[in-house]
C-alpha positions as CSV (number, residue, x, y, z in Angstrom):
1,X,-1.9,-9.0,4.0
2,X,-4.9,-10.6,2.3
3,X,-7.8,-13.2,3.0
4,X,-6.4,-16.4,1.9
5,X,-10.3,-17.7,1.5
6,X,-11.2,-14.7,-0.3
7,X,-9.8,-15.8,-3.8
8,X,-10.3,-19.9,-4.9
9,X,-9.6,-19.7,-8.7
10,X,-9.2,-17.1,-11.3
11,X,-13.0,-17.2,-12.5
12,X,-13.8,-16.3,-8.9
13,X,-11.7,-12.6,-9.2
14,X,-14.3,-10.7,-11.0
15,X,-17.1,-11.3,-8.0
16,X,-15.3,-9.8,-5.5
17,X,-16.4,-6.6,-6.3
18,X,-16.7,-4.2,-9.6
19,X,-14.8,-0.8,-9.5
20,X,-17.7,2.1,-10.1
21,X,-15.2,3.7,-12.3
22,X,-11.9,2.5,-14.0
23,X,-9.3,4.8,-15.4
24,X,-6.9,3.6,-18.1
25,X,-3.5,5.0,-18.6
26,X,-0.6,4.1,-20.8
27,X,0.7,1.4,-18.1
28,X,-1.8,-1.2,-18.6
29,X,-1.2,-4.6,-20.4
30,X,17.5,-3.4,5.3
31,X,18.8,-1.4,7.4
32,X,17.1,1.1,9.4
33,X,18.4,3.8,11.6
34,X,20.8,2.4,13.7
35,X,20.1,-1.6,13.5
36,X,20.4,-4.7,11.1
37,X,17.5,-6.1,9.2
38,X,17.7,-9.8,8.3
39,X,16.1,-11.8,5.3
40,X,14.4,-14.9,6.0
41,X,12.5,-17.3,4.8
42,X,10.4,-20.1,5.9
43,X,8.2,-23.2,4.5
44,X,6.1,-25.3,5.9
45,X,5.4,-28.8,3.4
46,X,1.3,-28.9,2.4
47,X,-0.4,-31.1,-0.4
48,X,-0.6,-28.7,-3.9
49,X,-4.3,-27.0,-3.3
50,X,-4.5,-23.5,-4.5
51,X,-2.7,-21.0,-2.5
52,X,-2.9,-17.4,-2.6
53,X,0.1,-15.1,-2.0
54,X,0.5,-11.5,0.1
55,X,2.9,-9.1,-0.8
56,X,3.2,-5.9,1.8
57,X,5.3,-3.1,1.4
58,X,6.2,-2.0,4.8
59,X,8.4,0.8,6.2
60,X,11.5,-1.2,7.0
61,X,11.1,-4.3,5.0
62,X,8.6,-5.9,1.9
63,X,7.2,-9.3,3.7
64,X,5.2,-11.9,1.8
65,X,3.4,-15.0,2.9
66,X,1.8,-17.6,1.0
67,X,-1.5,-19.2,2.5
68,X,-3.6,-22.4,1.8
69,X,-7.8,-22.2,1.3
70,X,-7.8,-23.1,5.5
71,X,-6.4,-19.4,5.6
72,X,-2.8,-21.6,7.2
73,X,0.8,-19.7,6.1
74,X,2.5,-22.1,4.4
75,X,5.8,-20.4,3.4
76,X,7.1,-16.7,4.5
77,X,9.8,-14.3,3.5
78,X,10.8,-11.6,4.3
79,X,13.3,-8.7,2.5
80,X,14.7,-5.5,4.2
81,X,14.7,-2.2,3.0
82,X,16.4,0.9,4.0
83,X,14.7,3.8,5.1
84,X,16.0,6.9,5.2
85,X,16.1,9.4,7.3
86,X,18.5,12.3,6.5
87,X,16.6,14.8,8.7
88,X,14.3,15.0,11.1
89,X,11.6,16.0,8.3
90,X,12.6,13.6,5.8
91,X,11.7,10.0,5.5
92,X,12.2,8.0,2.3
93,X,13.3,4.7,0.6
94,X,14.8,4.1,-2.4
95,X,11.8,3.5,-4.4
96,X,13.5,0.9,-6.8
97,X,14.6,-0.9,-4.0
98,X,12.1,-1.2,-1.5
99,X,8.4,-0.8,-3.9
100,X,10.0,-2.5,-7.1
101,X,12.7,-4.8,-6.3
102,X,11.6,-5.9,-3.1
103,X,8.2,-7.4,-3.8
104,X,10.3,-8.9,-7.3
105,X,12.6,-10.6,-4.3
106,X,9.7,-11.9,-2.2
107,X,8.0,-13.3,-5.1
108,X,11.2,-15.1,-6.4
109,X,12.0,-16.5,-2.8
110,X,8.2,-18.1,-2.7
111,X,7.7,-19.1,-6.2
112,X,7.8,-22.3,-5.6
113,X,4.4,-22.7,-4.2
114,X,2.2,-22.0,-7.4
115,X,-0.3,-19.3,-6.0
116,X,-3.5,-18.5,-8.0
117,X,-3.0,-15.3,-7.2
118,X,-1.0,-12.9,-5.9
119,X,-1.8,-9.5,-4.4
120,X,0.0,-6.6,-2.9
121,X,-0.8,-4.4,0.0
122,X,1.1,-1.1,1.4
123,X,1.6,1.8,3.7
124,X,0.0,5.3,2.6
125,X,1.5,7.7,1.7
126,X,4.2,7.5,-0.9
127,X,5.2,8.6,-4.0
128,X,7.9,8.3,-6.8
129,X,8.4,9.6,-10.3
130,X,8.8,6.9,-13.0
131,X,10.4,6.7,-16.0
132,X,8.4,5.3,-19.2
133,X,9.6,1.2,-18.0
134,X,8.3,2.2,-14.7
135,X,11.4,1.9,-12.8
136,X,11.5,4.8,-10.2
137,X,13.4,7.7,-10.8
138,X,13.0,10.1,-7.6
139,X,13.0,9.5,-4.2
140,X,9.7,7.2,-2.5
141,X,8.9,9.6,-0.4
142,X,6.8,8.6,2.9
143,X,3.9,9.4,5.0
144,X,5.4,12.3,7.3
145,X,7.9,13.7,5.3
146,X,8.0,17.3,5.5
147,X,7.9,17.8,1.3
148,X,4.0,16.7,2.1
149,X,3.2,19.0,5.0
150,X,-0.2,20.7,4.8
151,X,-0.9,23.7,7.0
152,X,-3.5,22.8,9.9
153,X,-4.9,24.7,12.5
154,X,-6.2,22.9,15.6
155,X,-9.5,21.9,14.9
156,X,-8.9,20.3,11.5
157,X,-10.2,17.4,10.9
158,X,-7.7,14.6,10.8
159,X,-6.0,13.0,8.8
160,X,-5.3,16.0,6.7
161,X,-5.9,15.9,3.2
162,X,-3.4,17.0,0.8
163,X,0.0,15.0,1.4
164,X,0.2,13.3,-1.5
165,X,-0.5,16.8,-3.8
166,X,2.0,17.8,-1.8
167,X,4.4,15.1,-2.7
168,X,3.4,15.1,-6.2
169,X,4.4,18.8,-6.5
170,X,7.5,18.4,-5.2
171,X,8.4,15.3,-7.4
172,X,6.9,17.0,-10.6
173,X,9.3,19.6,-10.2
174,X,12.5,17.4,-9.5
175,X,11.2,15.3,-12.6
176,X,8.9,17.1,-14.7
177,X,9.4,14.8,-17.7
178,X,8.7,11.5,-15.6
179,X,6.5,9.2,-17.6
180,X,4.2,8.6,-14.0
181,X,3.9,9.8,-10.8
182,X,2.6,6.6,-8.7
183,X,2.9,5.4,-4.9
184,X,4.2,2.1,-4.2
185,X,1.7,-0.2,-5.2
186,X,1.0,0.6,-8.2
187,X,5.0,0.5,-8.6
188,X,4.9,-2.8,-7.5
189,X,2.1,-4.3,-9.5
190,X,3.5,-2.8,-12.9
191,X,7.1,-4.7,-11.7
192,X,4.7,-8.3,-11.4
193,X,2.2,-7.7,-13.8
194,X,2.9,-4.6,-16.4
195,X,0.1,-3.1,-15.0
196,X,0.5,0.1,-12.5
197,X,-3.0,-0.1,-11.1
198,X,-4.1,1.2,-7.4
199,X,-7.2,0.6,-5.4
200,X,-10.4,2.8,-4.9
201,X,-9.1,3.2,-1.2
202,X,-5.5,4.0,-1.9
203,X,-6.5,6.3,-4.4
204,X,-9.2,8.4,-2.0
205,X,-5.9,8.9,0.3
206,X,-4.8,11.3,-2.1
207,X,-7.8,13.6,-2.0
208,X,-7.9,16.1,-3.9
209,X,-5.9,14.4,-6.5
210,X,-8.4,11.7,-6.8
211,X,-11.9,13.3,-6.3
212,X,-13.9,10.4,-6.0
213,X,-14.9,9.5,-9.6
214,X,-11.5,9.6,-10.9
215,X,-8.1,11.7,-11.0
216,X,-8.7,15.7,-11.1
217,X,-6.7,17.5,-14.2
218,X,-7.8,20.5,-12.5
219,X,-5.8,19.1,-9.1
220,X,-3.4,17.5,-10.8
221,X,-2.5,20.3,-13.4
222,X,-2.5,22.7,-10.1
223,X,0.5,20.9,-8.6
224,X,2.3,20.2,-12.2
225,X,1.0,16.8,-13.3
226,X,-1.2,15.3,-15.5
227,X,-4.4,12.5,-15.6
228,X,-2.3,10.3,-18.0
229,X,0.9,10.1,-15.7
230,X,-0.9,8.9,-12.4
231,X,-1.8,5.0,-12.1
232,X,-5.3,3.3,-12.9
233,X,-7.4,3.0,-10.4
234,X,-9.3,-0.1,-9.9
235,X,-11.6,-2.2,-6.9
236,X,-9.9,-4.3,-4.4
237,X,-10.1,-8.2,-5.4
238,X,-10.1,-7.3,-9.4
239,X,-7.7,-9.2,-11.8
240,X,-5.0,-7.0,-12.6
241,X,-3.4,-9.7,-15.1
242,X,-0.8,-12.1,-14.9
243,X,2.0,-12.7,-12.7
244,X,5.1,-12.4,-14.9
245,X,6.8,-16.0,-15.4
246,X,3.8,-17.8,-13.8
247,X,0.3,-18.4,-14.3
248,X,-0.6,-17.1,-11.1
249,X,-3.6,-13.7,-11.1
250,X,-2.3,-10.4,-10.1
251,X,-5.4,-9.1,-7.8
252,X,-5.5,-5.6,-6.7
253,X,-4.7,-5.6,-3.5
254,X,-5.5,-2.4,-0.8
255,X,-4.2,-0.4,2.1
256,X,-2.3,-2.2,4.8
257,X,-4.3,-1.1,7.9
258,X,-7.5,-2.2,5.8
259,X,-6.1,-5.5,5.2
260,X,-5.7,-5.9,9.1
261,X,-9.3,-5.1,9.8
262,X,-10.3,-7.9,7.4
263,X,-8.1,-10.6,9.1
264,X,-8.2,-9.7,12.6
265,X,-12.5,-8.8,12.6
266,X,-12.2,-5.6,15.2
267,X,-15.8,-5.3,13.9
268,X,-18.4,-4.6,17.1
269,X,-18.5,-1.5,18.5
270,X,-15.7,-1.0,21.4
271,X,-13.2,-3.0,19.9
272,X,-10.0,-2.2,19.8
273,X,-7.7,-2.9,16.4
274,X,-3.6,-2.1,17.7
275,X,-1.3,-2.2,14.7
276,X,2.3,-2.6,15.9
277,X,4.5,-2.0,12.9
278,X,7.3,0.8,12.0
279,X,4.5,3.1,13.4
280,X,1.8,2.5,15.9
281,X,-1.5,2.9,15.3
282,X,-4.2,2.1,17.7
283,X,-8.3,2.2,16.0
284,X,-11.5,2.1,18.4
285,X,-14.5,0.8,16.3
286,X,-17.2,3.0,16.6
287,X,-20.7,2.7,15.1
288,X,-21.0,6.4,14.0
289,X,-19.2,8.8,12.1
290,X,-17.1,11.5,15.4
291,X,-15.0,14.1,15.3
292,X,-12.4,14.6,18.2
293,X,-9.6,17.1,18.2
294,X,-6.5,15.3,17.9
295,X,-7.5,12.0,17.0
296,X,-8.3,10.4,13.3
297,X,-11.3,8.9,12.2
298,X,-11.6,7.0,9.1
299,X,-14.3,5.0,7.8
300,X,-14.6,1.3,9.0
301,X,-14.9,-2.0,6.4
302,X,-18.2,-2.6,7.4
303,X,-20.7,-0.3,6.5
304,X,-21.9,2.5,8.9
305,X,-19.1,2.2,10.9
306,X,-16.1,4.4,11.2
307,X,-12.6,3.5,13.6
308,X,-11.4,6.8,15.6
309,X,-7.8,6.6,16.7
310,X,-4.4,7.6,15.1
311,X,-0.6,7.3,14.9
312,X,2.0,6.9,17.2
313,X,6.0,6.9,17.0
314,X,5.9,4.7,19.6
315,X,6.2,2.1,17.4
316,X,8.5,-0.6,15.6
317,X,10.4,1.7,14.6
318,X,11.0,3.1,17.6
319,X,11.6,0.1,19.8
320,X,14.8,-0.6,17.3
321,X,15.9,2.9,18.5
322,X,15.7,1.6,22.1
323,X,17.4,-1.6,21.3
């Protein structure tokens, strides 16, 4: 989720790094398949230092944990979502539930420990239409759904780009009068802060909606949008605002899989990062920049580096199919 020692107090946020460009909008200022999901919660007592909360959105469930400066989880929760599957091509969630209500739940199981800040990670990619209080209004759809499929031929590189212009195209044209188009962060951090912001990486996942330096009217006018109805974009670690109803920070948060590298170090070359959630995804870290067929490689935290590897059903979600 996030590096409990990365943030010690509010005046601290700004240091951990500067975006190199920030767009403003108008937004500033569980059951799965075939088993049971269950919520949960768990505390363990500690003296009243700072703590820092991590809110992910996941697949099959939003999970938060809440960690003292020593980087030790304190308290835990854990709320289900459904995910939906109506077709072997489709794969949603009900956007309200799972990216807006679900990290609202988490937060009001944990409030108790006051955190000095709170951040939010999730899965890429998804996407929902919003109306003008930023509740969503279309489906969230997912990474794989067939309503993002981009045409590749064999030797592509990989991952393709284009999903998410994909999704956005097809949500424009269920909702062309949405007030915003945004994935599920950004959904989420609007819900606890007012403010639908996304990080820098998040935001390159959408290539060629987001183009580097900002979002493309060209890109996004080519699949039915507009610059003024997709999120801010901001740096990972950057205060956001305030927490509603407590006086903790709202720090942008990033990609799941990125957060994992921080915490778990798979930084030498040869090592080997295996994710086992809803999906599996195994990364080798490499200390150059390779192309295999096949495989994905994306760049690596530290600099220089790049992790090749990819996704496999063979995952969490998958196991519960099995069960």
């Amino acid at each position: 989720l996030i590096d409990p020692r990365v943030i010690h107090h509010v005046g601290q946020l700004p240091e951990l790094g500067e975006p190199r460009t920030t767009q403003r909008s108008r937004y500033q200022g569980a059951r799965s398949g075939s088993h049971e999901s269950q919520c949960w919660r768990t505390v363990t007592p500690v003296s009243r230092e700072d703590v820092t909360m991590g809110i992910d959105i996941g697949t099959t469930a939003v999970k938060a944990v809440v960690a003292d400066d020593d980087g030790r989880v304190v308290a835990r929760a854990r709320i289900p979502h459904q995910l939906r599957v109506s077709a072997p091509d489709r794969l949603e969630h009900d956007a309200d539930e799972a990216w807006r209500r679900g990290p609202l739940a988490a937060l009001d199981q944990l409030s108790p420990h006051d955190a000095a800040a709170v951040t939010v990670s999730a899965m890429v990619t998804s996407l929902t239409a919003v109306d003008s209080a930023g509740r969503p209004i279309t489906p969230g759809l997912l990474y794989g759904d067939g309503r993002g499929r981009v045409p590749t031929a064999v030797d592509d590189m990989l991952p393709p780009a284009g999903e998410t212009a994909e999704f956005l195209r097809w949500t424009a044209e269920q909702k062309p009068e949405a007030a915003g188009y945004w994935p599920a962060p950004a959904v989420a951090n609007h819900a606890l802060a007012g403010d639908a912001v996304l990080d820098f990486a998040t935001a390159f996942t959408t290539l060629p909606l987001f183009d580097g330096a900002g979002w493309s009217a060209a890109a996004c006018a080519g699949v039915g949008a507009v610059v003024e109805q997709m999120p801010r974009v901001a740096a990972t670690g950057a205060a956001a605002g305030q927490v509603r109803g407590t006086d903790a920070v709202l720090a942008v948060g990033t990609i799941d899989a990125l957060c994992e590298q921080i915490v778990a170090g798979a930084d030498q070359d040869g090592d080997v990062l295996v994710l086992c959630g809803t999906t599996l995804i195994v990364w080798t870290t490499i200390p150059e920049t390779r192309q295999v067929p096949g495989l994905w490689t994306i760049p690596h935290i530290a600099a220089g580096k790049s992790q090749i590897g990819g996704p496999s059903n063979a995952g969490g979600l998958f196991l519960g199919w099995v069960d």
